[in-house]
DRENZAVO-156873 format. One record per atom (N, C-alpha, C): atom name; y, x, z; residue number from 1. Coordinates in steps of 0.001 Angstrom, whole numbers, plus 500000, padded with zeros to 6 digits. Layout:
N
 atome  north   east     up num
    CA      Y      X      Z NUM
...
//
This chain:
60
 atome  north   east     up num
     N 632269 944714 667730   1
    CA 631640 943506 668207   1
     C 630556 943837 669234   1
     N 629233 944123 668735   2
    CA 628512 944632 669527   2
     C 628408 946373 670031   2
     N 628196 946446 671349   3
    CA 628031 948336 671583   3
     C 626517 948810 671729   3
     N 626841 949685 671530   4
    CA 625707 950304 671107   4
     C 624369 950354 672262   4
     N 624994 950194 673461   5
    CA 624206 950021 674734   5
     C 623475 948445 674977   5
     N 623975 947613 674591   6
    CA 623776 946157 674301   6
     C 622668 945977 673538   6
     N 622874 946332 672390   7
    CA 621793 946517 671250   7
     C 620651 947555 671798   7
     N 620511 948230 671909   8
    CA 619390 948958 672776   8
     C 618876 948578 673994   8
     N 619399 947742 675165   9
    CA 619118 946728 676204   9
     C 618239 945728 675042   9
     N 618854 945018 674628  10
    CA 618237 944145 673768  10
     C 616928 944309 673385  10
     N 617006 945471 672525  11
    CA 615470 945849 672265  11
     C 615172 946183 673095  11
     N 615238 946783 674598  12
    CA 614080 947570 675031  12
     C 613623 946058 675999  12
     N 614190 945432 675898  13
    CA 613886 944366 676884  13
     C 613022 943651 676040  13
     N 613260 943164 674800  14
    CA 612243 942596 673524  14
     C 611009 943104 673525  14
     N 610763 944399 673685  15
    CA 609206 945349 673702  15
     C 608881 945652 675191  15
     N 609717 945159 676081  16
    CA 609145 944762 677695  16
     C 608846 943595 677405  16
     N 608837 942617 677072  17
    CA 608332 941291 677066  17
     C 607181 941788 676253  17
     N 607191 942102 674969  18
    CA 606246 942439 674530  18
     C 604767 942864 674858  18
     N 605003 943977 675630  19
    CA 604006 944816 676636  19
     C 603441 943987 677872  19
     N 604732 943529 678552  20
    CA 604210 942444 679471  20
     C 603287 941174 679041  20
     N 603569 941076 677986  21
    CA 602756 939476 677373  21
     C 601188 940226 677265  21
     N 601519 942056 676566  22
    CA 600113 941999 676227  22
     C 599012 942673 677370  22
     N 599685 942406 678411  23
    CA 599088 943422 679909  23
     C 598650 941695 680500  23
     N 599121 940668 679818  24
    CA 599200 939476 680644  24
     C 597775 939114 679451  24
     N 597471 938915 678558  25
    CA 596739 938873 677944  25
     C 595305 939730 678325  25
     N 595296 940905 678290  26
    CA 594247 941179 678927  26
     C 593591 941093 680031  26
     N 594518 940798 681226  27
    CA 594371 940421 682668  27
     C 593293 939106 682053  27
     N 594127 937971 681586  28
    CA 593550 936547 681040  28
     C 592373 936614 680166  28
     N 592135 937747 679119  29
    CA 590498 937800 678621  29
     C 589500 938180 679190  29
     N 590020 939573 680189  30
    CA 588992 939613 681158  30
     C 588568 938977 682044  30
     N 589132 937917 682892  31
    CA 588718 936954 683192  31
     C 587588 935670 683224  31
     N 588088 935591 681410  32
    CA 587682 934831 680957  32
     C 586285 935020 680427  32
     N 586161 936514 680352  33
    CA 584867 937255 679808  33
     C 583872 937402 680999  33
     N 584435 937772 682136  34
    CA 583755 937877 683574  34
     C 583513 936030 683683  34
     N 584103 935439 683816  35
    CA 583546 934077 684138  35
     C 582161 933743 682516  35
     N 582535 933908 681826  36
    CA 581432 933557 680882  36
     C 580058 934587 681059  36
     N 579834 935934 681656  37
    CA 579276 936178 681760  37
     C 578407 936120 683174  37
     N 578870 935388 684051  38
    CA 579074 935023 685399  38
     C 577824 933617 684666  38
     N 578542 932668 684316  39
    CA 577467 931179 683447  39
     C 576432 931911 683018  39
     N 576330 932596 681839  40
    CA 575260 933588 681405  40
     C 574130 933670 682076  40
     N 574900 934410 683393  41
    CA 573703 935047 684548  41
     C 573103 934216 684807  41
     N 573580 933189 685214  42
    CA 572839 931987 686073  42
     C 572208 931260 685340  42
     N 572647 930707 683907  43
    CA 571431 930537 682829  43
     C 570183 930817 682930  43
     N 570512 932438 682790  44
    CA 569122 933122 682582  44
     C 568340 933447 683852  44
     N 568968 932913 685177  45
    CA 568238 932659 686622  45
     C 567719 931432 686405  45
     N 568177 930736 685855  46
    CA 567938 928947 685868  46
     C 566622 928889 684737  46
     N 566476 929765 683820  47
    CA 565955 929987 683262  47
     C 564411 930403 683489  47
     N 564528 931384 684511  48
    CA 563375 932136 684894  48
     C 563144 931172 686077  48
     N 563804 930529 686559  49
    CA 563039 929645 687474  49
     C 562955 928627 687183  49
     N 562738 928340 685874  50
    CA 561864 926634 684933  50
     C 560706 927045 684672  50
     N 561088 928516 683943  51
    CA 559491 928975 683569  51
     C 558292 929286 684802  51
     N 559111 929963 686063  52
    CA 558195 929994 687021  52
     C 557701 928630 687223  52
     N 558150 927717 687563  53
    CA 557776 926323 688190  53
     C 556904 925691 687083  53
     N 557025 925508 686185  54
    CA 556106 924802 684692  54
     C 554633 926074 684723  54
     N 554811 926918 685197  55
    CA 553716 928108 684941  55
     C 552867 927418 686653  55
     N 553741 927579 687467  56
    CA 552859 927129 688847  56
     C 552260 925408 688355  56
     N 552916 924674 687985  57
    CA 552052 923085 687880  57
     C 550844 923710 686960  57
     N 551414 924421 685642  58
    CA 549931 924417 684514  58
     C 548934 924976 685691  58
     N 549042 926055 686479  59
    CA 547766 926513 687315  59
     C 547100 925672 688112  59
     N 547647 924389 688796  60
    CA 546895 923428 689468  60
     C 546123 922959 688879  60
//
């Protein structure tokens, strides 16, 4: 029924999808980790420039 070359195509193509999904996965977390730490930054810019500005009014 089945040959033996078939069945081994089969799998190796099953654990290429495999590998590919998980090379596609990390491409997509790192991403996702660089953009969240990207917000982060600017937080903590947005941040330091509330405190500067509230520190310049208290001195008037």
């Amino acid at each position: 029924m089945f040959s033996a070359g078939g069945v081994f195509r089969r799998k190796l193509l099953k654990e290429g999808v495999k590998v590919l999904g998980f090379i596609i996965g990390l491409f997509v977390g790192a991403f996702i980790g660089v953009v969240f730490m990207c917000l982060c930054n600017a937080a903590a810019k947005a941040d330091e420039q509330m405190e500067d500005h509230i520190n310049d009014k208290n001195k008037k």
